[in-house]
Each structure stands twice: as C-alpha cells, then as structure tokens.
C-alpha positions, -999 to 999 in steps of 0.1 A, spaced: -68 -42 308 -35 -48 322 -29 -76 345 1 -77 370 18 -102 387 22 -96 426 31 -118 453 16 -135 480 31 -121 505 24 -86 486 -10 -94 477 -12 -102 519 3 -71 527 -22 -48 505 -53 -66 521 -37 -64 555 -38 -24 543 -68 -21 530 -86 -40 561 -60 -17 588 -69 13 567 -109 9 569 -110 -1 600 -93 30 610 -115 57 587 -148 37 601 -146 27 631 -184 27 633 -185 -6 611 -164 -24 637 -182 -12 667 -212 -19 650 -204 -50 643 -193 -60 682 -231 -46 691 -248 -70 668 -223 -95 680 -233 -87 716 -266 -86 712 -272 -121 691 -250 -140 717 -272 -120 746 -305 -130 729 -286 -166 724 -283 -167 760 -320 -156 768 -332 -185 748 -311 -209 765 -323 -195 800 -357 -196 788 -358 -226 775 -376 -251 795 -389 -276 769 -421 -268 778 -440 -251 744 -465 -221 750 -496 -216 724 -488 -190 698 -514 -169 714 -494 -166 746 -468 -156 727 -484 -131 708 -493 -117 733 -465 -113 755 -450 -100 727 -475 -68 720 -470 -59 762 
C-alpha cells in the first residue's frame, strides 16, 4: 500500500470537500439531524417546565403514558 505525504492545510481542504460535498448530495442527513436536534432540546425544555420536584408513583406515570 502506498502511503503519501499531504499537508495540513491539504489534508483540511479534502475534509472541508468531502464534508461540503455530502452535505450537498444529502441534504436529508443535515435536516435530519436539526429535527432530532429540535426535538431533544424541545423535550429538554418540557422536562424543565414540568419539573416541579415533586415525584409521581410509577403507576401514574404509566398510566399517563398509555392515554
């Protein structure tokens, strides 16, 4: 196997590439990403709201859950 020697700044400049080029075939992995984004920091945010530092019984929450 041949090894060659590049760069830094050339080994930055084929990731930069690579990253521009990928993100431009599929854009669905970066929009897909910002959803999951979204959502976590929503659900984050729902916690937060809800949290009163009270604790419910696991039944309760069951069974909230299966409404």
């Amino acid at each position: 196997m041949d090894t060659h020697d590049i760069s830094r700044n050339e080994l930055k400049e084929l990731i930069r590439e690579a990253i521009i080029s990928t993100l431009t075939e599929r854009r669905d992995l970066l929009e897909d990403a910002f959803a999951e984004a979204i959502l976590d920091m929503k659900l984050g945010l729902a916690i937060e709201e809800g949290d009163t530092g009270e604790y419910s019984e696991e039944e309760n929450v069951i069974s909230k859950l299966a409404d």
